[in-house]
C-alpha positions as a printed Julia matrix, in Angstrom:
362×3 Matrix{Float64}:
 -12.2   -10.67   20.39
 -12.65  -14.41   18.69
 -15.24  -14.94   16.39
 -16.51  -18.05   14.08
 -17.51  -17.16   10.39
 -20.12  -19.49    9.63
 -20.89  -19.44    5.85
 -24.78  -20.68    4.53
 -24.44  -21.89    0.48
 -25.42  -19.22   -1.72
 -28.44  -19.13   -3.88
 -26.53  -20.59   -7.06
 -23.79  -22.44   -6.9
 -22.62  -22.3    -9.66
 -20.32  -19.47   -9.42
 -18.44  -20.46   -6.54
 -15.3   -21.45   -7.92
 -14.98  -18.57  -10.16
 -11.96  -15.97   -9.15
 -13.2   -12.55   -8.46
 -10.04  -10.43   -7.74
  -7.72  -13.44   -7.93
  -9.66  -15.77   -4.75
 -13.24  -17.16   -5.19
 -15.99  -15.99   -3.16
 -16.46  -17.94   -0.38
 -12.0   -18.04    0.49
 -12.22  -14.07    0.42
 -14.7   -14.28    2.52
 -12.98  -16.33    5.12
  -9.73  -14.76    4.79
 -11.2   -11.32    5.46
 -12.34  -13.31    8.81
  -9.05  -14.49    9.68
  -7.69  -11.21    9.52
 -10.3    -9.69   12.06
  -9.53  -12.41   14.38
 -12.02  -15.15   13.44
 -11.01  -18.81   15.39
 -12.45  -20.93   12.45
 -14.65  -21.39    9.52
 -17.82  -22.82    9.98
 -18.71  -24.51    6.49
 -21.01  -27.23    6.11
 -22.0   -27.27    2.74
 -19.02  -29.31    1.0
 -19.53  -27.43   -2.33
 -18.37  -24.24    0.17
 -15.7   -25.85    2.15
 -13.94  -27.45   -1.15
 -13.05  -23.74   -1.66
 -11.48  -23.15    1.14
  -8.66  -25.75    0.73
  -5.68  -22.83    0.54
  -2.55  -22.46    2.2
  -3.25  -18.82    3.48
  -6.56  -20.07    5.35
  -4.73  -21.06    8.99
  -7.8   -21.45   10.84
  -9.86  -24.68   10.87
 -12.88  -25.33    7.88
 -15.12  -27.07   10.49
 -18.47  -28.91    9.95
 -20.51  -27.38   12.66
 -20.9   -24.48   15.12
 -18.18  -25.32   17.81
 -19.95  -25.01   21.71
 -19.53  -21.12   23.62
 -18.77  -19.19   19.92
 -20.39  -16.45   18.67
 -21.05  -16.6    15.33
 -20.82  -14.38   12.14
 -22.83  -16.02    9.43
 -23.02  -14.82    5.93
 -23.62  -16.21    2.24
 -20.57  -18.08    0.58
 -21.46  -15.23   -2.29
 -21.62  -12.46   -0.3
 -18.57   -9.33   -0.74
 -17.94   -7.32    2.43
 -14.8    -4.76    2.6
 -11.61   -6.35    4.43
 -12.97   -3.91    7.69
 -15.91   -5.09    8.12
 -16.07   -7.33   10.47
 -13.59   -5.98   12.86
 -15.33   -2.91   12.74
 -18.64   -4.7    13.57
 -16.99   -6.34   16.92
 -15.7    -2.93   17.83
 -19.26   -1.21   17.89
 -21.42   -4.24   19.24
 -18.87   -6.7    20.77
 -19.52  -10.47   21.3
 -23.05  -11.3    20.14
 -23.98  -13.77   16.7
 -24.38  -11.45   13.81
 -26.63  -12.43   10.32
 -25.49  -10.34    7.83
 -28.81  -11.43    5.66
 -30.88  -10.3     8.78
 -29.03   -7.41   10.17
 -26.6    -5.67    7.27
 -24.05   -3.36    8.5
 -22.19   -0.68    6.79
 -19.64    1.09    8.54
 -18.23    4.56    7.64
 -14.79    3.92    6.68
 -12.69    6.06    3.72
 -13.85    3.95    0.91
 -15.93    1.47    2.2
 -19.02   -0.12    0.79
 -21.92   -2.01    1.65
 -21.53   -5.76    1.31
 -22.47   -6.83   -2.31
 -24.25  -10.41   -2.67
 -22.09  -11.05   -6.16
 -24.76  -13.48   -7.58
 -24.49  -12.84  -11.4
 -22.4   -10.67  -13.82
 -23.7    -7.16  -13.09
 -23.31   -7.47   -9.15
 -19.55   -8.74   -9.61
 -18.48   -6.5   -11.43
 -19.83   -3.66   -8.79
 -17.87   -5.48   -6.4
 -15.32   -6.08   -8.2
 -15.17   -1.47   -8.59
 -15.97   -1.57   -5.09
 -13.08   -4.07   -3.69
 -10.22   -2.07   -6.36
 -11.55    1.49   -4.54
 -11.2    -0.18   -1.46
  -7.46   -0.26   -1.92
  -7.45    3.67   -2.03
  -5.83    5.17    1.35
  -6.68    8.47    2.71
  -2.82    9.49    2.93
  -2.66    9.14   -0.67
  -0.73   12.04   -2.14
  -2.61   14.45   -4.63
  -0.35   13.23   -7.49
  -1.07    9.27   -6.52
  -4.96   10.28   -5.65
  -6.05   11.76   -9.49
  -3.18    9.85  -11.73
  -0.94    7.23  -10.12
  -3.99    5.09   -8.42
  -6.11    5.02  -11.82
  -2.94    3.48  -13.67
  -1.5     1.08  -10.22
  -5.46   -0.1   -10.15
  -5.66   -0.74  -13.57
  -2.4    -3.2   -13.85
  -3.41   -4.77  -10.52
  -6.79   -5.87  -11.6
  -4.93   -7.91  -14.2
  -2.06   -8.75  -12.11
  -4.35  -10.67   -9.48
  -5.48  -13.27  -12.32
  -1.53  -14.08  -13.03
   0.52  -16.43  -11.15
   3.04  -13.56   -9.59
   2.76  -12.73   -6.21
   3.31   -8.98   -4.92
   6.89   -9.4    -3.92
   7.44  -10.77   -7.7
   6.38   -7.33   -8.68
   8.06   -5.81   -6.19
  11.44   -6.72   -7.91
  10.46   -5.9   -11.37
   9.83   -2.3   -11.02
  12.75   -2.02   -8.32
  14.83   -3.15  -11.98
  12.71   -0.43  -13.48
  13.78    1.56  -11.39
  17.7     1.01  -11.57
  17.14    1.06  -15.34
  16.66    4.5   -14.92
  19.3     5.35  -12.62
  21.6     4.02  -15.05
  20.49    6.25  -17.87
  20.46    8.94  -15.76
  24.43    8.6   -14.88
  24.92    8.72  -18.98
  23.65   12.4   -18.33
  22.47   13.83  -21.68
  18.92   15.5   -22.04
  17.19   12.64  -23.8
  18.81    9.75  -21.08
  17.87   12.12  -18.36
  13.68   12.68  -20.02
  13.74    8.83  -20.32
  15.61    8.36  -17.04
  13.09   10.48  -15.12
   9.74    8.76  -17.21
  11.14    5.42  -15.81
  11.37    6.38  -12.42
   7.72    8.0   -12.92
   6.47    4.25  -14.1
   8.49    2.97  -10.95
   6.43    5.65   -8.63
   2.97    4.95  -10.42
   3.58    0.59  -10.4
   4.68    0.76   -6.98
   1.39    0.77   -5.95
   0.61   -2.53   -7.77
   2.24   -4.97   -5.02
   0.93   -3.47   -1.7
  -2.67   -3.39   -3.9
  -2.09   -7.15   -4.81
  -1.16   -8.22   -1.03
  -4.25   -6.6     0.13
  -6.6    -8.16   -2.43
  -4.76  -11.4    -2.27
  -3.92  -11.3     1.24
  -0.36  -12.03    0.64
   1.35   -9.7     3.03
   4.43  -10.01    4.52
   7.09   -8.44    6.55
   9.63   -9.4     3.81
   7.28   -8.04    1.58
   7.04   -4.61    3.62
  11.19   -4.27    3.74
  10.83   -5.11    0.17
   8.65   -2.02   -1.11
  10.7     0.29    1.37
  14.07   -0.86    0.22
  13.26   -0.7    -3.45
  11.59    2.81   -3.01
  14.84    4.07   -1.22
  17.34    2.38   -3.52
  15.4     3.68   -6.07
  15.67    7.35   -5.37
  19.36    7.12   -4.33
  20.04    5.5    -7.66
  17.97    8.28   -9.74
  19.44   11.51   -8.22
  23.12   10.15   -7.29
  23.34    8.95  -10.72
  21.51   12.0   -12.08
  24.27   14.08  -10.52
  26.93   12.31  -11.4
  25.5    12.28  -15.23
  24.78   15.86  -15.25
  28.71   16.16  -13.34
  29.91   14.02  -16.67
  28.53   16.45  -19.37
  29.54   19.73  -17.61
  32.95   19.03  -15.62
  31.25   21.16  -12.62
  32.11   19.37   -9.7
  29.23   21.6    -7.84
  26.54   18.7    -9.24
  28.71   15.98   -8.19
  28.96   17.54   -4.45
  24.52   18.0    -4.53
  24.46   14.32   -5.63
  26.71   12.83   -2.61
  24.6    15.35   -0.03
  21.76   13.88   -1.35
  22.62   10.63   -1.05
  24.3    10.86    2.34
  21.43   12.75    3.52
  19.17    9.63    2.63
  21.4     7.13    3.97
  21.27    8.79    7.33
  17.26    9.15    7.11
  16.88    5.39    6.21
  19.31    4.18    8.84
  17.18    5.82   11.6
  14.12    4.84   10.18
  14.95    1.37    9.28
  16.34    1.55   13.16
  12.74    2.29   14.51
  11.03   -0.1    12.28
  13.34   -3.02   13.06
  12.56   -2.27   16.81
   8.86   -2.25   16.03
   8.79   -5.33   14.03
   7.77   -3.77   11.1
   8.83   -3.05    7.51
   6.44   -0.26    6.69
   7.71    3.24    6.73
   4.07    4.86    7.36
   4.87    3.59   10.46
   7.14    5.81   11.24
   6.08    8.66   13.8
   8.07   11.45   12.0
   5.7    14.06   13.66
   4.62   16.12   10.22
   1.23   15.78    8.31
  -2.06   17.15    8.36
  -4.01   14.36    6.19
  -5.19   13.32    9.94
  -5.97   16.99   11.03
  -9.16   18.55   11.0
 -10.26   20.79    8.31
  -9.97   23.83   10.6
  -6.59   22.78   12.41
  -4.66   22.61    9.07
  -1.77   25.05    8.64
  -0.36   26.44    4.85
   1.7    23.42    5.5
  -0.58   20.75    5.89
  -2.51   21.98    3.04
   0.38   22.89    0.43
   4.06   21.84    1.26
   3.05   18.18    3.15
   1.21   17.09    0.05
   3.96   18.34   -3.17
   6.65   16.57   -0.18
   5.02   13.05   -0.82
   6.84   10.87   -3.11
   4.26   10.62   -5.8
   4.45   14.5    -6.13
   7.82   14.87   -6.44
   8.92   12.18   -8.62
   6.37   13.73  -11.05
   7.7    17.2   -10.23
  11.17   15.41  -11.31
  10.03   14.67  -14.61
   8.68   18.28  -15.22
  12.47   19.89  -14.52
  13.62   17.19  -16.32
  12.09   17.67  -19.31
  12.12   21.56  -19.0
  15.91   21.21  -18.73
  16.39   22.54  -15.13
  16.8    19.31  -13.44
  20.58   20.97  -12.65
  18.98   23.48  -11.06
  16.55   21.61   -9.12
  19.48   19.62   -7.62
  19.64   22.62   -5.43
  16.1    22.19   -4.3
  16.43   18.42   -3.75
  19.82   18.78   -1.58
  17.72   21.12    0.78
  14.62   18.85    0.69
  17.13   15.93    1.99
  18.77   18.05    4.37
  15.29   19.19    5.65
  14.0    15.5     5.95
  17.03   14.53    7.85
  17.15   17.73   10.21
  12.83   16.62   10.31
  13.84   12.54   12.1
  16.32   13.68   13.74
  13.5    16.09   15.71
  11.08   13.07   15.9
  13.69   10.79   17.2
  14.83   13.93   19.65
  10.91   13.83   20.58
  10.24    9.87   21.07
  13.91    9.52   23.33
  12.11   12.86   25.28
   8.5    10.94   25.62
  10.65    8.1    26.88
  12.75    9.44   29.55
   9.23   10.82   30.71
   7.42    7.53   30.77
């Protein structure tokens, strides 16, 4: 459902062309249009329109209203969360919309008001509100009290710097292979420092899907990107953790946990990667693999959805992996890692069983 954004100059200014977030006002404003379907950019005032001159604004920066559209209009200062708008056309459909005259606030997980940033104090509120923002509901427990503080943290800087998300995408996918390296030396210190870089890869992998949200800098090749490195990643850390811990103790037991864990991933990834390619999409949330409660009511939730779902996401368990690690047991816990792969695989292999099933019957 098309829409025009028409933006009104804001009470000062002054402030326009400062960043907030890494874009000024008035372009975050228009890009958060774009992406809830607006046609064009109705900006008048040239003060306004001279900061809209960037290559991820498609639509056109016109002059005036154009004949038949309805209109959005808002301040060129004004902060609204990225859902805003498409939220508003869902509930109330095509009709012209003031956001000065008629605020709206929907109930979304972390959502906010819209913030008129006109001086220091109400930026920085919306600058807390737009980083919470980038909190998701499916967040692990692990990634929900400890990995979003830290990935929020670096990403508020991050924004201000020249790199773009898939630029940080590669660096901590090398952070990652750093510590799959150390782990294939296989003594108890490489292994504790092994397993504390692939906990920094686990907590900064949040920092590039944050970035192409607040940036809007998404991409499908940024998508394959974080799923690649995320895979590679934990092949690299238990593979060479198995073959490390096979070089110190000649037991060719660890060696044999280390290629079924790495098989069994292979396998899960091909299938996956399968579906996502067929999709046209590089995100593995998308991914119907048929197990979760986060969506579930309260009431509906098993012991499953409440304990084993949760400690199964990947923020849990690479912290989990430092714990054995630096307890010693990691040897042990090969075990329970070569059952969690098999268990993932026999779990796609069910979904896949289930979407060929929902086919034949369509």
């Amino acid at each position: 459902m098309a829409f025009v954004l028409s933006l009104d100059p804001p009470t000062d200014p002054r402030g326009l062309h400062e960043r907030l977030l890494g874009l000024t006002l008035p372009l975050r404003l228009a890009l958060t249009a774009q992406a809830s379907g607006a046609t064009a950019i109705v900006a008048p005032d040239e003060t306004v329109a001279a900061c809209l001159r960037d290559r991820r604004l498609t639509i056109p920066v016109v002059a005036a209203r154009p004949s038949g559209a309805h209109v959005f209009r808002a301040r060129a200062d004004l902060v609204v969360h990225r859902g805003l708008f498409s939220a508003y056309k869902a509930r109330h459909g095509e009709r012209d919309w003031d956001l000065a005259d008629e605020p709206f606030d929907h109930d979304v997980p972390y959502g906010f008001a819209p913030i008129e940033a006109v001086d220091r104090a109400s930026r920085a509120a919306a600058r807390r509100a737009l980083l919470r923002s980038l909190r998701k509901p499916q967040d692990g427990p692990t990634s929900t009290h400890l990995n979003r503080h830290i990935s929020l943290f670096f990403t508020r800087f991050l924004v201000a710097t020249p790199l773009h998300p898939n630029h940080v995408s590669v660096g901590i996918l090398f952070i990652g292979l750093a510590g799959a390296y150390l782990a294939s030396l296989g003594t108890y210190w490489m292994l504790v420092l092994a397993s504390v870089l692939y906990q920094t890869q686990s907590v900064l992998d949040g920092c590039d899907g944050e970035m192409s949200r607040l940036t809007f800098r998404g991409s499908r090749a940024g998508e394959w990107l974080d799923t690649i490195g995320d895979d590679l990643t934990n092949y690299g850390f238990f593979g060479c953790a198995a073959y490390g811990i096979f070089r110190t103790t000649s037991n060719p037991v660890y060696l044999g946990l280390g290629v079924s864990i790495v098989t069994c991933g292979v396998l899960v990834s091909a299938i996956e990667y399968r579906y996502l390619i067929k999709i046209g999409s590089g995100d593995l949330l998308k991914y119907p693999i048929g197990v979760g409660g986060a969506e579930k009511a309260p009431s509906e939730r098993t012991w499953f959805d409440r304990f084993i779902v949760p400690i199964s996401k990947r923020d849990s368990f690479v912290l989990l992996t430092v714990v054995f690690t630096v307890l010693g047991i990691l040897n042990v816990m090969l075990f329970v890692f070569a059952a969690g792969a098999l268990g993932i695989l026999v779990t796609v292999l069910r979904a896949e069983l289930r979407m060929a099933a929902e086919r034949r019957a369509a």
